[in-house]
FILUM-400168 format. One line per 4 residues: number of its first residue (from 1); their letters; for each residue x, y, z of N, C-alpha, C. Coordinates in nm, 3 decimals, padded with zeros to 5 digits. Layout:
// residues N
NUM = a = X/Y/Z/X/Y/Z/X/Y/Z  ...
***
This chain:
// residues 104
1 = xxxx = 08.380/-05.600/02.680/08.288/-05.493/02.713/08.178/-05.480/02.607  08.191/-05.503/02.471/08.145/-05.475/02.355/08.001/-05.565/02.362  08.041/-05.681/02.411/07.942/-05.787/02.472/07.787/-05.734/02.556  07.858/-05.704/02.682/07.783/-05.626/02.761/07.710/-05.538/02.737
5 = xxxx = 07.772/-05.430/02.636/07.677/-05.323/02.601/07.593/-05.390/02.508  07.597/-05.482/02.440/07.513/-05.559/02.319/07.375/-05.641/02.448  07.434/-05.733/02.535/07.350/-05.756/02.612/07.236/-05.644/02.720  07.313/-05.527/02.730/07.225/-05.435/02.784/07.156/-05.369/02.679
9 = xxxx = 07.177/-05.335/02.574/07.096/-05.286/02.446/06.986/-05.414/02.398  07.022/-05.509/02.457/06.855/-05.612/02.431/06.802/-05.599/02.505  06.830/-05.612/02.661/06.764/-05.577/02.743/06.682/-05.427/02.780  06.704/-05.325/02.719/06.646/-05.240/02.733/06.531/-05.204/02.559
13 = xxxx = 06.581/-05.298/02.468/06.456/-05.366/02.389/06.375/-05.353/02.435  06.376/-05.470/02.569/06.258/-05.580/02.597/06.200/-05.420/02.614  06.235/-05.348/02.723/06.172/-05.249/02.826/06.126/-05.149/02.674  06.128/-05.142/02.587/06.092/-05.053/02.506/05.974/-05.108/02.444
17 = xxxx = 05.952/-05.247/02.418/05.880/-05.351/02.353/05.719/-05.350/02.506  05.799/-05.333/02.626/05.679/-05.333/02.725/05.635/-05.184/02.660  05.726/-05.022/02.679/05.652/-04.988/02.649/05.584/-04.971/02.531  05.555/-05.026/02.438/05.479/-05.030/02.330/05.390/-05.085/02.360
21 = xxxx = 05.336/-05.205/02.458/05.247/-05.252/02.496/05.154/-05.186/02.595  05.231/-05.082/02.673/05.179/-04.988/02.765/05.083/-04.885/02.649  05.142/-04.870/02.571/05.044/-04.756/02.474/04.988/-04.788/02.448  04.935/-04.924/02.375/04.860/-05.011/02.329/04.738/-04.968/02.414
25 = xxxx = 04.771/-05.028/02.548/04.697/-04.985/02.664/04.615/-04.889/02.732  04.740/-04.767/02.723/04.683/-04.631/02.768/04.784/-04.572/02.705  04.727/-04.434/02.603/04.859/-04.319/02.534/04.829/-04.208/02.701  04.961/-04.245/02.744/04.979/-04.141/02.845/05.120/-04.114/02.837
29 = xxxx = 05.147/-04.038/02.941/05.293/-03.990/02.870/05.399/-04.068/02.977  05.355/-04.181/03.070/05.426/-04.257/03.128/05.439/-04.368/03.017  05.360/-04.431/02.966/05.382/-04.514/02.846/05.493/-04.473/02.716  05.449/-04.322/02.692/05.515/-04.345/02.589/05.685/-04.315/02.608
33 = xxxx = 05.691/-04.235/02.766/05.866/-04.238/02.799/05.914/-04.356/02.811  05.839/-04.438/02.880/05.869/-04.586/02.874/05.970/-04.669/02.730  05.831/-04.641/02.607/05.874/-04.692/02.470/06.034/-04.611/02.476  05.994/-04.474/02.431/06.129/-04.395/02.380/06.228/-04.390/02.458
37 = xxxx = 06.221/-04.371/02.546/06.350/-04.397/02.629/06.433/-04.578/02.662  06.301/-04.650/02.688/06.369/-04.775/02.645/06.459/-04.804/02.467  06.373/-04.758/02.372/06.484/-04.772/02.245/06.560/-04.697/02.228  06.552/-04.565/02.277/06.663/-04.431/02.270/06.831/-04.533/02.347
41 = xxxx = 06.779/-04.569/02.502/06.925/-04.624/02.512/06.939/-04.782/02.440  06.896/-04.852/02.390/06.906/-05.001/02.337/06.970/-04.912/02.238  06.907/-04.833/02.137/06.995/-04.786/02.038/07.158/-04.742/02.050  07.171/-04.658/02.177/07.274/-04.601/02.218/07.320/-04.743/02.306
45 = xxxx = 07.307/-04.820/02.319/07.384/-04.946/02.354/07.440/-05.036/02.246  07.355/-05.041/02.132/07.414/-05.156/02.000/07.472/-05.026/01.969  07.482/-04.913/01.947/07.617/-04.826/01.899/07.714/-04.855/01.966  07.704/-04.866/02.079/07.860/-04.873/02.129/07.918/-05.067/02.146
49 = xxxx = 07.820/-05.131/02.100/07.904/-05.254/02.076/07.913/-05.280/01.958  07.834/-05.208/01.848/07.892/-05.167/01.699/08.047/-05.169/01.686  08.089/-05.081/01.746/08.225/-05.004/01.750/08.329/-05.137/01.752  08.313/-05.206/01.799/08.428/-05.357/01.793/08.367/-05.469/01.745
53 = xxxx = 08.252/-05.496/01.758/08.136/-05.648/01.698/08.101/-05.615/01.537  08.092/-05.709/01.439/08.057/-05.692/01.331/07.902/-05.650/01.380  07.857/-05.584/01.243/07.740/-05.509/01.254/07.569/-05.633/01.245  07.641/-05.801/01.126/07.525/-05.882/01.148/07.496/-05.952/01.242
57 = xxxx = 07.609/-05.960/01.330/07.623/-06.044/01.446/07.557/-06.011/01.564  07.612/-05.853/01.554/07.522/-05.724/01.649/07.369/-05.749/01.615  07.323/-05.751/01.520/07.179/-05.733/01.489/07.139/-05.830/01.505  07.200/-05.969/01.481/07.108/-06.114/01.526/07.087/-06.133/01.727
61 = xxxx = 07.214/-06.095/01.725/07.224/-06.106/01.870/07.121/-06.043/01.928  07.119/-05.911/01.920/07.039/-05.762/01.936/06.901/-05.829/01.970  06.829/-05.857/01.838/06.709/-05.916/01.810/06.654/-06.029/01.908  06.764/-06.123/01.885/06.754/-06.268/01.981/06.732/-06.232/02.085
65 = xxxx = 06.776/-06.147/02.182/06.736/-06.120/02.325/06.647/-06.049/02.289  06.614/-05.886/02.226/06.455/-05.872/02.219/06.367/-05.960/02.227  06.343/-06.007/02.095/06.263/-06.129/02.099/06.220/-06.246/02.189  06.366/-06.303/02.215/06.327/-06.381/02.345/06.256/-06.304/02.492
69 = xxxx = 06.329/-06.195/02.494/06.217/-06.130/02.634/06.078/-06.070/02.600  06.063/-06.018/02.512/05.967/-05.985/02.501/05.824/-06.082/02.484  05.857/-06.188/02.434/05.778/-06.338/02.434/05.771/-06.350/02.597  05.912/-06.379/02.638/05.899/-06.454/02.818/05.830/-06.307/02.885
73 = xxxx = 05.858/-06.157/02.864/05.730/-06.070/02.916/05.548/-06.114/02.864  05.573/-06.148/02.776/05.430/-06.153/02.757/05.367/-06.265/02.809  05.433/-06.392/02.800/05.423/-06.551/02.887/05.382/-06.514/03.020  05.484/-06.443/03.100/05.487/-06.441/03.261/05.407/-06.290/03.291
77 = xxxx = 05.405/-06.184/03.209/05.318/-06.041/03.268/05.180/-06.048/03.190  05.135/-06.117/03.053/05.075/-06.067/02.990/04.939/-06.193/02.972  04.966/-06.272/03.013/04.899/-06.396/02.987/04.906/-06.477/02.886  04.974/-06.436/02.792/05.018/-06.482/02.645/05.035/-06.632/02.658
81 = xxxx = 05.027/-06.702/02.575/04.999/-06.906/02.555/05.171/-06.899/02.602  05.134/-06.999/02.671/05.333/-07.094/02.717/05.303/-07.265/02.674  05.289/-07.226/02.580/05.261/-07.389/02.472/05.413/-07.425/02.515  05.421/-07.547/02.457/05.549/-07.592/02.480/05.656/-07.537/02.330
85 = xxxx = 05.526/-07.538/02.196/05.609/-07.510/02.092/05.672/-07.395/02.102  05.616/-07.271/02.204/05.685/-07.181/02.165/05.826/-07.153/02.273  05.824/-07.257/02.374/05.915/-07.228/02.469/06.031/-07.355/02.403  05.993/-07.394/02.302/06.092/-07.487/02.227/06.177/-07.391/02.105
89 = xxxx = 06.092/-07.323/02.048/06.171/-07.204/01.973/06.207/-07.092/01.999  06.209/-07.084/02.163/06.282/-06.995/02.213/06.414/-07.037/02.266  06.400/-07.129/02.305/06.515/-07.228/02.276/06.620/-07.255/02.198  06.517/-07.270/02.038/06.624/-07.242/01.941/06.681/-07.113/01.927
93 = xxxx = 06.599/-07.049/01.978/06.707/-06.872/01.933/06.801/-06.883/02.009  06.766/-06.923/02.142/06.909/-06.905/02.259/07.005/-07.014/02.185  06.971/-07.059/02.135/07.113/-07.187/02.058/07.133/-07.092/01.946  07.105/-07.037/01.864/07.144/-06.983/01.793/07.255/-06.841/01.857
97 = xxxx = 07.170/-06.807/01.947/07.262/-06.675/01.979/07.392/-06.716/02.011  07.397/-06.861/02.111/07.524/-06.885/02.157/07.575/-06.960/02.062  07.573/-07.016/01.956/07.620/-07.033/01.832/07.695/-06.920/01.763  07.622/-06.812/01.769/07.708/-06.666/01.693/07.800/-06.617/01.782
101 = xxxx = 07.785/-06.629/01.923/07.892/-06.592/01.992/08.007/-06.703/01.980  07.993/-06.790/01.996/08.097/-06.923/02.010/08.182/-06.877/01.857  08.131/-06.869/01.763/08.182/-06.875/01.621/08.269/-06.715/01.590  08.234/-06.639/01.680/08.281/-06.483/01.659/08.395/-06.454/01.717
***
């Protein structure tokens, strides 16, 4: 379970990371519930896979899916470059993430 909530606390990253890009955009107050409420629960998601996952493992993991979505949001919503280098070091993060899981 501890998993899951770690994977839904990146995923609601990403959605916190859009809204930061929404403000960027326009400060309205659909943008900024967007941001805070997307990190309000990511936060309240790595707490509760805190509770059984070591805490660096949590945070690489955590990150690695931020990171990786928020790049593949900006690639596919934002127009952002889809070079090959960077869809090669996104790559490496996903090997890395499943590296820290395999080893944990």
């Amino acid at each position: 379970m501890s998993w899951m909530y770690l994977v839904l606390a990146g995923m609601f990253e990403v959605i916190g990371v859009i809204g930061m890009n929404k403000v960027n955009q326009s400060k309205n107050i659909q943008s900024y519930s967007i941001l805070f409420l997307g990190f309000f629960i990511s936060f309240f998601f790595l707490g509760q896979a805190m509770k059984t996952l070591p805490m660096g493992l949590s945070y690489a993991v955590w990150t690695g899916i931020g990171t990786i979505g928020g790049t593949l949001v900006g690639m596919l919503f934002y127009g952002e470059s889809k070079d090959w280098k960077r869809i090669l070091f996104i790559g490496m993060i996903v090997t890395a993430v499943i590296g820290l899981k395999l080893t944990s």
